[in-house]
NUMAR-417076 format. One record per residue (C-alpha): x, y, z; residue number from 1; residue in one letter. Coordinates in Angstrom, 2 decimals. Example, Ala and Ser with C-alpha at 12.3 -4.5 7.8 and 13.67 -1.06 7.14 Angstrom:
2
ATOM       X       Y       Z num residuo
ATOM   12.30   -4.50    7.80   1       a
ATOM   13.67   -1.06    7.14   2       s
% end
This chain:
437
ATOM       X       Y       Z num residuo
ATOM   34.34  -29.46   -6.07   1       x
ATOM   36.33  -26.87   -3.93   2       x
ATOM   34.57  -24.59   -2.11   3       x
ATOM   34.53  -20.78   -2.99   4       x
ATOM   35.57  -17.77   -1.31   5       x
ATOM   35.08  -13.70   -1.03   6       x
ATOM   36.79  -11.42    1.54   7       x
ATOM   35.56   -7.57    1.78   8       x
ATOM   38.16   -5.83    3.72   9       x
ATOM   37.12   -2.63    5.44  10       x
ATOM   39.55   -0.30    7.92  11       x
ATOM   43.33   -0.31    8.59  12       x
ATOM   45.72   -1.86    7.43  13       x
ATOM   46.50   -4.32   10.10  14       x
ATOM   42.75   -5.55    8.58  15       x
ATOM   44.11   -5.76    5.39  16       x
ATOM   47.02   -8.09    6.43  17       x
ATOM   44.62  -10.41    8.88  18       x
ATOM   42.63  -10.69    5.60  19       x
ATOM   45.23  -12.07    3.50  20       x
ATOM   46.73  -14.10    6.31  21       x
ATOM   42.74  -15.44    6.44  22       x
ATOM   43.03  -16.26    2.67  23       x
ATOM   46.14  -17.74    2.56  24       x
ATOM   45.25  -20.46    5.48  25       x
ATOM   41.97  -20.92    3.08  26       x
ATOM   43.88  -21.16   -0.28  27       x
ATOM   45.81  -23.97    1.15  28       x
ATOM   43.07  -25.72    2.77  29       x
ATOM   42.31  -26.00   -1.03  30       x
ATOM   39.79  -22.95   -1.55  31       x
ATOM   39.86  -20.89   -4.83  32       x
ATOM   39.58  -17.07   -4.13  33       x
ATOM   37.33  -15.14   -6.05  34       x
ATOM   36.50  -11.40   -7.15  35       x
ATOM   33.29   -9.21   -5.51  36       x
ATOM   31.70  -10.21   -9.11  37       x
ATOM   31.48  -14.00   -9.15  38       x
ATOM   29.83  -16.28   -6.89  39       x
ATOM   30.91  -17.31   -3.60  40       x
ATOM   30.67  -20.09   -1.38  41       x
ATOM   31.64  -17.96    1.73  42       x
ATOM   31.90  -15.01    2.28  43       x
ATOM   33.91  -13.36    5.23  44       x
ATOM   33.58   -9.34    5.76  45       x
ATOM   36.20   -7.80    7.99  46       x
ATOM   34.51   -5.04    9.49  47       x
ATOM   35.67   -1.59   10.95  48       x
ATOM   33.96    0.59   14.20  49       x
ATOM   36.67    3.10   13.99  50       x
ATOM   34.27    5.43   13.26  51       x
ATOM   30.29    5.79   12.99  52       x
ATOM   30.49    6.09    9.43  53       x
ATOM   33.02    2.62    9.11  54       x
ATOM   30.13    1.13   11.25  55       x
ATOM   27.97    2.06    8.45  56       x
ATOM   29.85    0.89    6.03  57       x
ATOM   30.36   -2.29    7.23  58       x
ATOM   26.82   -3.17    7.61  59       x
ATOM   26.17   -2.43    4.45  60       x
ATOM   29.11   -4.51    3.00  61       x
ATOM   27.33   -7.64    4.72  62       x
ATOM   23.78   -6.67    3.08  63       x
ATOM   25.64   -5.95   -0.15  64       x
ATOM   27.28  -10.13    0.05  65       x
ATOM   24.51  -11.29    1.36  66       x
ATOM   22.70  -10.04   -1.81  67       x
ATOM   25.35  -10.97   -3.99  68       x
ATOM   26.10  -14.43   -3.16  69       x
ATOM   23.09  -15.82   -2.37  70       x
ATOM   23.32  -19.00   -0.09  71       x
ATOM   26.79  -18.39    0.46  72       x
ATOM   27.78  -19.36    4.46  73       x
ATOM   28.55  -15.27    5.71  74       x
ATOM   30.80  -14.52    8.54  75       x
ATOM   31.53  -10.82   10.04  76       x
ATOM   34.40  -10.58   11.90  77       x
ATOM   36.87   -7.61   12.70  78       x
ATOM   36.89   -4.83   14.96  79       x
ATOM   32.76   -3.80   14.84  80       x
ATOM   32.12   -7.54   15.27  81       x
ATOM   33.91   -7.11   18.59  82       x
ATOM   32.38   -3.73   19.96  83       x
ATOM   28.90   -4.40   19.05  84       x
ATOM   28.05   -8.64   17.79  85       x
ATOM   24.89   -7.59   18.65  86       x
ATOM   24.66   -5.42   15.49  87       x
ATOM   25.79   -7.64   13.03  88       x
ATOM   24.11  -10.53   14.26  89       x
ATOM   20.39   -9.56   14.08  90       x
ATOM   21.22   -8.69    9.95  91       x
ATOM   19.03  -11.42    8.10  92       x
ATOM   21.77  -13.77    6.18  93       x
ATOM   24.80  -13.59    8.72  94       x
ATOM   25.60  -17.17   10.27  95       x
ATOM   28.22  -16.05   12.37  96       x
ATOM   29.46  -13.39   13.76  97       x
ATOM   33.38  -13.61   15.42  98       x
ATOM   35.37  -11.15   16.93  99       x
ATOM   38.79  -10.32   17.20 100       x
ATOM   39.40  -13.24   19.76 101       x
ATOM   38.47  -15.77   17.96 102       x
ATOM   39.35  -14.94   14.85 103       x
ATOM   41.46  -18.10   14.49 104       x
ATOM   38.52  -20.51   14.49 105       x
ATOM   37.28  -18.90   10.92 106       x
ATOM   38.87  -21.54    8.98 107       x
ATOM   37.30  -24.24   11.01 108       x
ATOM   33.90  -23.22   10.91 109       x
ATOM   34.14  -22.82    7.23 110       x
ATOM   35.19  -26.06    6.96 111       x
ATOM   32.44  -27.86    8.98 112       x
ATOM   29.64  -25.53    9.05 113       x
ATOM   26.29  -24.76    6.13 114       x
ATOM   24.68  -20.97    6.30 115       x
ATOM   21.91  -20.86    9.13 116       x
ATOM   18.36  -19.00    9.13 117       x
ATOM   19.91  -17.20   12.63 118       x
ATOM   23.28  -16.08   13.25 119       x
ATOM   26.07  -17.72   16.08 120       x
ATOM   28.45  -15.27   17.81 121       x
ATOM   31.76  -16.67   18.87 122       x
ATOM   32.65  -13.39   21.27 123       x
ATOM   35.43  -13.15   24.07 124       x
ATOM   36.91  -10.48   26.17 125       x
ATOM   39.85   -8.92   24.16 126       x
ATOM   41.42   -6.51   26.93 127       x
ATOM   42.52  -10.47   28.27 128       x
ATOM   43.90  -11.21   25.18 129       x
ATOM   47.37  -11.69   25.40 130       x
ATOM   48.81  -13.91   22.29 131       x
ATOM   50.10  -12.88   19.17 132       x
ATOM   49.52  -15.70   16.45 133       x
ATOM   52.34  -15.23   14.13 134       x
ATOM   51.82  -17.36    9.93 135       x
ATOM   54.36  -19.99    8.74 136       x
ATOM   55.02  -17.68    6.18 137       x
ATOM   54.62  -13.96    5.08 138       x
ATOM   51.13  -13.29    3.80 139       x
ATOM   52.33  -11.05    0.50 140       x
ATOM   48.56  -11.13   -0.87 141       x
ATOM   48.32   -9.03   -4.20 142       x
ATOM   50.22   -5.93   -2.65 143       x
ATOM   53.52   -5.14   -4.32 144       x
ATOM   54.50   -3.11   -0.94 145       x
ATOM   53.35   -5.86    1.34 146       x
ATOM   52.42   -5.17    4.87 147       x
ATOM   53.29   -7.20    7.91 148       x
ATOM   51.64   -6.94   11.04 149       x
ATOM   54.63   -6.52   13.74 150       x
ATOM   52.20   -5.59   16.71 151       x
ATOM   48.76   -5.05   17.69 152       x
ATOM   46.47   -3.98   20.35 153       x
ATOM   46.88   -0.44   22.19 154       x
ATOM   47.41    0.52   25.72 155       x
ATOM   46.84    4.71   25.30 156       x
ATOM   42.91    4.81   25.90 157       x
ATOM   42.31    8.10   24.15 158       x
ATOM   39.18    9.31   25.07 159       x
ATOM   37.54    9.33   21.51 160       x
ATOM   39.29    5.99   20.52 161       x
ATOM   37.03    2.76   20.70 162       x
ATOM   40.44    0.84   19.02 163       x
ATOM   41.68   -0.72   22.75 164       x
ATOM   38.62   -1.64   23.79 165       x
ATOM   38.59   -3.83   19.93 166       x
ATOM   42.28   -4.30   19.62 167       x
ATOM   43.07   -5.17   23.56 168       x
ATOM   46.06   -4.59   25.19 169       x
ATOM   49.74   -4.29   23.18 170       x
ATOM   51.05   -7.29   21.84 171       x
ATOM   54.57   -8.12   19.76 172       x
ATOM   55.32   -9.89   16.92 173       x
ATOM   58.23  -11.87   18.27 174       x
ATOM   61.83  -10.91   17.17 175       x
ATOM   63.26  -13.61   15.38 176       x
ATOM   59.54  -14.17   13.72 177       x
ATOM   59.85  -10.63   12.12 178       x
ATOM   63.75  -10.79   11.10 179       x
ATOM   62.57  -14.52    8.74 180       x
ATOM   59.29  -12.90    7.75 181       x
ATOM   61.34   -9.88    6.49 182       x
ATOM   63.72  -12.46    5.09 183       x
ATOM   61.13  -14.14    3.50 184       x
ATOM   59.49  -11.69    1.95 185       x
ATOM   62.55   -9.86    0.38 186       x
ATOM   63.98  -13.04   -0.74 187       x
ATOM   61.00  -13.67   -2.85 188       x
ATOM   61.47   -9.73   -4.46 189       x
ATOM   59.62   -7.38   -2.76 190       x
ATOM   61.72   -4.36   -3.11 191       x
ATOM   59.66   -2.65   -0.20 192       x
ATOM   57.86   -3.92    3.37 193       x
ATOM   55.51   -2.38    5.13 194       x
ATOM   55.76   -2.36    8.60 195       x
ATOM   52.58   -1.80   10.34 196       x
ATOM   50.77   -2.31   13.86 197       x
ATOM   48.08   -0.53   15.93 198       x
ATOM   50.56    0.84   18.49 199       x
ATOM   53.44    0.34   16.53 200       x
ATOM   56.20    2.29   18.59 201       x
ATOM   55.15    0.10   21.50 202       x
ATOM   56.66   -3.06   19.49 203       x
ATOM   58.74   -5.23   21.50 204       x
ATOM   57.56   -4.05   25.05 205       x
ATOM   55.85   -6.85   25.65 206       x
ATOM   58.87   -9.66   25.06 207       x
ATOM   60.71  -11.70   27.11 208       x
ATOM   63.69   -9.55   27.48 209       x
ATOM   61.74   -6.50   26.33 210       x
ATOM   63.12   -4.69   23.48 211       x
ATOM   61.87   -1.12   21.15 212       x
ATOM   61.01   -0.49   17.63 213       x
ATOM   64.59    1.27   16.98 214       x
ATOM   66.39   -2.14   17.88 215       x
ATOM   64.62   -4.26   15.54 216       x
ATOM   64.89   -1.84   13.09 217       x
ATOM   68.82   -1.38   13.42 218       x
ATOM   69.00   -5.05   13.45 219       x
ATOM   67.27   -5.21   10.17 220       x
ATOM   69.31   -1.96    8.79 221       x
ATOM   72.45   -4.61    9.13 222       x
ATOM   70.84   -7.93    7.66 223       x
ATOM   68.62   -6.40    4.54 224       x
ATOM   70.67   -6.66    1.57 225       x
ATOM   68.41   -5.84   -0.45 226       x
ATOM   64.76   -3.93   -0.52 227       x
ATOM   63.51   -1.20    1.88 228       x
ATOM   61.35   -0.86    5.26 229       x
ATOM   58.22    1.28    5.46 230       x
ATOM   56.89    2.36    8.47 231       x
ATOM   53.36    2.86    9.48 232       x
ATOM   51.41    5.52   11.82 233       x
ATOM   53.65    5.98   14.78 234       x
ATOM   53.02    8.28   18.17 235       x
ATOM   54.36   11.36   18.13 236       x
ATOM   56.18   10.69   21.75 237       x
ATOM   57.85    7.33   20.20 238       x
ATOM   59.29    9.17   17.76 239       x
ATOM   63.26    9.32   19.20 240       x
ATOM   66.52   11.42   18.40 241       x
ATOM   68.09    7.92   17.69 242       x
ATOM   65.03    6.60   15.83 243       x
ATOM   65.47    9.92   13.52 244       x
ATOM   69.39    9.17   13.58 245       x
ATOM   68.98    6.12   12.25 246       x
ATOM   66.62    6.84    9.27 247       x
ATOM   68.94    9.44    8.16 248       x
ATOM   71.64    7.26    7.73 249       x
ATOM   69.87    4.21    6.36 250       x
ATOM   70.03    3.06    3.02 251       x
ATOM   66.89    0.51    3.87 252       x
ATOM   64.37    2.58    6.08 253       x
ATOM   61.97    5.04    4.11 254       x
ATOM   62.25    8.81    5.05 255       x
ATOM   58.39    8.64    6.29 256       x
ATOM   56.64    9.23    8.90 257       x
ATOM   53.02    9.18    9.80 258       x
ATOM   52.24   11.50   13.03 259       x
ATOM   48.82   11.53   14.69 260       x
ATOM   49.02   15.30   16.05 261       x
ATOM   44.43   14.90   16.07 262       x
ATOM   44.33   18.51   17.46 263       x
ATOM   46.28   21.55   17.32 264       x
ATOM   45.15   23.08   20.44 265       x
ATOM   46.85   21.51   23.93 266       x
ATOM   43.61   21.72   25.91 267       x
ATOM   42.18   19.67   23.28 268       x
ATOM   45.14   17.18   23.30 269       x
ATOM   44.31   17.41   26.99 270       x
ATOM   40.91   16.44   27.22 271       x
ATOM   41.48   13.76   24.44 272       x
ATOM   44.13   12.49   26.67 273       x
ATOM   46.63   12.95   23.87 274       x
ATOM   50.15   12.77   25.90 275       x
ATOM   51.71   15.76   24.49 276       x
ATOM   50.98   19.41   23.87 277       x
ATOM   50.71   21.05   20.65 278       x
ATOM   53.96   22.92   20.95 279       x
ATOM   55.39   19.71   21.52 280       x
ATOM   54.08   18.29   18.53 281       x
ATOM   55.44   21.56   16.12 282       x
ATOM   58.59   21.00   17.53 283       x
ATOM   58.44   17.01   16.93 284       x
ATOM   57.33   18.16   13.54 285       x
ATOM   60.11   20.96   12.70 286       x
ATOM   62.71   18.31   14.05 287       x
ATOM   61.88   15.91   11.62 288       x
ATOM   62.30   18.37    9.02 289       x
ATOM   65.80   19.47   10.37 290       x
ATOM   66.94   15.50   10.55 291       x
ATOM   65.29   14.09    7.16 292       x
ATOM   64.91   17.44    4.30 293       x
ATOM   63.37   15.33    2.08 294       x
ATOM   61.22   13.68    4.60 295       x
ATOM   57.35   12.81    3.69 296       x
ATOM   55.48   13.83    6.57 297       x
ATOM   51.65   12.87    7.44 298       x
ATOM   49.79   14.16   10.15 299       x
ATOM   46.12   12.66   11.48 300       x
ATOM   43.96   15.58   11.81 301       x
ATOM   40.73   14.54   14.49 302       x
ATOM   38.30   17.76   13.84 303       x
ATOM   35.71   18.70   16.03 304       x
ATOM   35.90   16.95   19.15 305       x
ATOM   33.47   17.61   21.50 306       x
ATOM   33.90   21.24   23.30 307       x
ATOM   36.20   22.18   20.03 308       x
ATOM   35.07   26.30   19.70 309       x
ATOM   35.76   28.45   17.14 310       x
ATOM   38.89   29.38   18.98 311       x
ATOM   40.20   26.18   19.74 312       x
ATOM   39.48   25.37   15.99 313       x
ATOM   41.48   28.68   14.71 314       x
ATOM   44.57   28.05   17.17 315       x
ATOM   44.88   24.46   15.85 316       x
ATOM   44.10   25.98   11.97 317       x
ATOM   47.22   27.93   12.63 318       x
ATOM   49.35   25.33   13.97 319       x
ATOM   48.66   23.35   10.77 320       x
ATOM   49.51   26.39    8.39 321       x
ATOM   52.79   26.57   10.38 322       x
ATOM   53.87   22.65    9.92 323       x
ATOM   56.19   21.84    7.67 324       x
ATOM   54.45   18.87    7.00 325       x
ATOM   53.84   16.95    3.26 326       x
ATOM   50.25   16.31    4.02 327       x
ATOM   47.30   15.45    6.28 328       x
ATOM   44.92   13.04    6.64 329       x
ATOM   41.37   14.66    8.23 330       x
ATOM   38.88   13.08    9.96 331       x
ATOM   35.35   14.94   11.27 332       x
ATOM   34.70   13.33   15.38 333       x
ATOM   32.40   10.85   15.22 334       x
ATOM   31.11    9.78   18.70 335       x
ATOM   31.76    6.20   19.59 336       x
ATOM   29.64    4.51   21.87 337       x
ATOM   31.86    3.15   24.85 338       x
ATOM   34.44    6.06   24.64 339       x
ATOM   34.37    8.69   27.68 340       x
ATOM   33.87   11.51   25.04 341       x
ATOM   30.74    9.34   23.77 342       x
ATOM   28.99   11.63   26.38 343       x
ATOM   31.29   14.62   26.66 344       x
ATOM   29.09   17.94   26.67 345       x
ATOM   28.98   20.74   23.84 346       x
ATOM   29.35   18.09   20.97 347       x
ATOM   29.78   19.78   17.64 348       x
ATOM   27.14   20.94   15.49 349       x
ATOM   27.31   18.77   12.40 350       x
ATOM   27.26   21.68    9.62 351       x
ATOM   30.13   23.25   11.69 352       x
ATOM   31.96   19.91   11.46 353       x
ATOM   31.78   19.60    8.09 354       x
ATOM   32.55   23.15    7.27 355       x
ATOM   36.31   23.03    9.66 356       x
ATOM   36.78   19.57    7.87 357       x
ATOM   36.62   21.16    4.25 358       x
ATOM   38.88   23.75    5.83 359       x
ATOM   41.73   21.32    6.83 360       x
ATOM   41.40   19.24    4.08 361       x
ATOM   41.96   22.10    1.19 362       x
ATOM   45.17   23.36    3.41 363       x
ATOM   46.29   19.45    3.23 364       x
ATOM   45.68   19.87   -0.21 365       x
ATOM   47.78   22.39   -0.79 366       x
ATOM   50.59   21.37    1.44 367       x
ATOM   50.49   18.26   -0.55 368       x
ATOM   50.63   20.16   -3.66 369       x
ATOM   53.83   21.77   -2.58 370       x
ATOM   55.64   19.04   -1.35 371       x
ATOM   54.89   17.24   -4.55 372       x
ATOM   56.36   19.94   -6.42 373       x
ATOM   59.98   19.41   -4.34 374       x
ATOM   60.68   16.79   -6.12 375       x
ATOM   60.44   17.97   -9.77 376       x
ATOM   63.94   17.17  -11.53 377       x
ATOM   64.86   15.02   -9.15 378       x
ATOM   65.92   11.07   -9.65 379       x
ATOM   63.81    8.82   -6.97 380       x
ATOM   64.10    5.34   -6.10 381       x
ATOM   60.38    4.04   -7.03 382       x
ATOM   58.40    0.89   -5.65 383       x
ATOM   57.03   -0.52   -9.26 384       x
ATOM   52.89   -1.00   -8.91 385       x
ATOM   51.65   -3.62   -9.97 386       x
ATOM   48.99   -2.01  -12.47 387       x
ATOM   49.16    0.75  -14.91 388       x
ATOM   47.73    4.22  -14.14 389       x
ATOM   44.15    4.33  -15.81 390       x
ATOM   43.53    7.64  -16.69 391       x
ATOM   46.47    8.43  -18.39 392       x
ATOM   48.27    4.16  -19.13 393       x
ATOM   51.39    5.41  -17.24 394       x
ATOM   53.06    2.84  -14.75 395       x
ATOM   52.73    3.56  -11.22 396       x
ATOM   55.10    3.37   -8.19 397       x
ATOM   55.51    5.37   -4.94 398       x
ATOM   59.02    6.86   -4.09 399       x
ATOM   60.65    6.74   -0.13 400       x
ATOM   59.07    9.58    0.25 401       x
ATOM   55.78    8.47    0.20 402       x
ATOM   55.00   10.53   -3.07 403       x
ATOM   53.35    8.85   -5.62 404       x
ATOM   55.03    8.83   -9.04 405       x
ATOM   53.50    7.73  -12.83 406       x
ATOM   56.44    7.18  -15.02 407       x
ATOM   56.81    5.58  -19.26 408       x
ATOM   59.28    3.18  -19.64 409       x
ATOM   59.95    1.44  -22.89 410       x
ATOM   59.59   -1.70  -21.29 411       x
ATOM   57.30   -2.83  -18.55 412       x
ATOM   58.74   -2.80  -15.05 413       x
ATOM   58.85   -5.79  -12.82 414       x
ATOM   56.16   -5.29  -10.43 415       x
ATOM   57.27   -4.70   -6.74 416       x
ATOM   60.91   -3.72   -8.45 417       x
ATOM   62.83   -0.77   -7.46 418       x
ATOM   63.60    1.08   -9.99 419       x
ATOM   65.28    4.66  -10.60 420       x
ATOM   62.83    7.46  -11.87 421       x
ATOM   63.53   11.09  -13.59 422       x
ATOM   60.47   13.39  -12.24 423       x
ATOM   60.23   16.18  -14.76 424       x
ATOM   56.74   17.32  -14.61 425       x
ATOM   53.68   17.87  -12.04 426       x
ATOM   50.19   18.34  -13.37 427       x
ATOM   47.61   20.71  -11.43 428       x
ATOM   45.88   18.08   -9.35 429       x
ATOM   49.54   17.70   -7.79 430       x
ATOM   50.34   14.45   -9.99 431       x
ATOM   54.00   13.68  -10.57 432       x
ATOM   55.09   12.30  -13.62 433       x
ATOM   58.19   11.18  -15.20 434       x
ATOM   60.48    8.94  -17.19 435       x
ATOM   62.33    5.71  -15.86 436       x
ATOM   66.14    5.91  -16.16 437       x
% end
């Protein structure tokens, strides 16, 4: 009888991608995936360190299987298993325990291998860690905006970040690789891709000749017949006059982009080793405005990094109230061990963190709210969902923009379809609703 499987995916969404590439090399090996509710033969957790909390969170996922599927053969991998084995191995019911590097041996040892009474780590060093393994084929997995992995690793070395020392150094997708996956993948009716990478401006560096982001992506703009490009999180200082040229002119690349700004206040930046100032960043910002109008724009928010005070905090509070930005996503310092500002001085009282979090988040909120509202009586192009809306049995989809839009239609939409909607309507919680055309 074929063996049984059950991924938990925590983190990013380059994890999300390695986990369906993971099941797909599984599936054909002739394994059935199943749900979090039925019983597993394995069980592989893809863990995140990115913060203390993910840490948390991932240990408890591997209690939670081990619980669950009872006899199952467990494996932790991902970016914790890389930064600290040491952690997941001594948990009662793990058998192995393999990092980033060799990641690739997962479907072997499930293959050959029966759970053990003491865990195995399979551990390398990843700053050597040079390849980029690229799939036959696209890994869709359930998504109907599938992601694909173009690059990974990071060469920046913030000072808070524990991500290079988990991801190693930056690594490329090679070119003709991502123009057939992108072929692939739209052939098969995916009306949008998501692009998506740790570093992802630094794409292409790396190649043999070396090439940028904007290349492949004008390259693409003149192949895609059909469908639409999504990009990921990219650095403010990647973000180019011709890479904003080019999205304002393209019929196939969404007008969104995800900035990590992290603080407000340049001698923060500074001693985060952030490469730009804050007045750079509010002029990135307001230039992004001026190029794309309708442009969503996200900005990662770091709060309370060590030595943040109270006016440090209200020059960066002020900055953000100034953005023209669509919304933010907030996240309270969390010391990592291994990072230089692991043992920074004047570390942030907890209640204090938590109270300039709350802050930032309710002025995200309400930026949201507005920029949500710009769209009312509009028509948008909308990326069908695959399920209905549960609260209120509307289908779901997300516009370019990045807003999310439920919509009736008198018959179902195709899933992953785009489709044209009328937004007439937006409820207090900032919810858009409308009709498809």
């Amino acid at each position: 009888m074929p063996k049984t499987f059950y991924i938990n995916t925590l983190g990013c969404k380059v994890n999300q991608y390695e986990s369906d590439n993971l099941a797909c090399i599984l599936e054909k090996a002739g394994m059935t995936r199943v749900g979090e509710k039925q019983k597993a033969d394995v069980v592989v957790v893809n863990t995140c360190t990115v913060t203390h909390k993910a840490s948390t969170q991932s240990r408890q996922a591997l209690r939670q299987a081990i619980k669950a599927h009872k006899g199952a053969l467990v494996l932790a991998t991902g970016c914790y298993a890389q930064s600290e084995p040491e952690a997941l191995e001594s948990i009662k019911g793990v058998s192995f325990v393999v990092d980033n590097t060799q990641r690739h041996l997962i479907p072997q040892i499930i293959e050959k291998e029966s759970p053990r009474k003491s865990a195995e780590k399979l551990c390398g060093e990843i700053r050597s860690h040079h390849d980029f393994p690229v799939p036959d084929i696209p890994v869709p997995g359930t998504r109907s905006r599938p992601f694909l992995k173009i690059q990974d690793g990071c060469n920046a070395f913030c000072t808070y970040c524990i991500v290079p020392y988990t991801r190693g150094p930056s690594r490329s997708m090679p070119w003709d690789a991502v123009l057939r996956h992108v072929a692939h993948l739209t052939g098969q009716g995916f009306g949008e891709i998501v692009f998506t990478g740790i570093h992802l401006g630094y794409y292409g560096q790396d190649l043999d000749p070396p090439t940028d982001l904007v290349s492949l992506l004008k390259e693409l703009e003149g192949r895609m017949e059909s469908g639409r490009l999504r990009l990921s999180s990219i650095e403010p200082k990647e973000v180019s006059q011709d890479l904003l040229d080019l999205m304002a002119g393209s019929k196939r690349i969404c007008p969104h982009l995800h900035l990590p700004l992290q603080s407000g206040d340049s001698e923060i930046l500074e001693r985060m080793n952030r490469p730009y100032s804050a007045e750079f960043f509010e002029e990135l910002v307001h230039n992004v405005r001026k190029a794309l109008p309708e442009a969503g724009i996200g900005v990662d928010v770091l709060v309370g990094f060590p030595g943040e005070t109270e006016e440090h905090f209200k020059t960066a509070l002020s900055l953000l109230e100034r953005l023209p930005a669509s919304y933010f996503h907030v996240f309270p310092y969390s010391q990592r061990q291994g990072t230089p500002a692991a043992k920074f001085p004047d570390q942030v009282p907890p209640d204090v963190l938590a109270k300039r979090t709350k802050i930032i988040r309710d002025l995200g909120g309400l930026k949201r709210l507005a920029f949500h509202a710009g769209i009312i009586g509009k028509t948008v192009e909308v990326c069908v969902e695959g399920r209905k809306d549960a609260k209120t049995g509307l289908h779901k989809g997300v516009a370019r923009n990045y807003v999310p839009v439920l919509f009736s239609a008198d018959a179902p939409p195709v899933k992953s379809s785009l489709v044209r909607v009328k937004a007439e309507k937006l409820t207090p919680k900032g919810r858009v609703i409308g009709t498809l055309e």
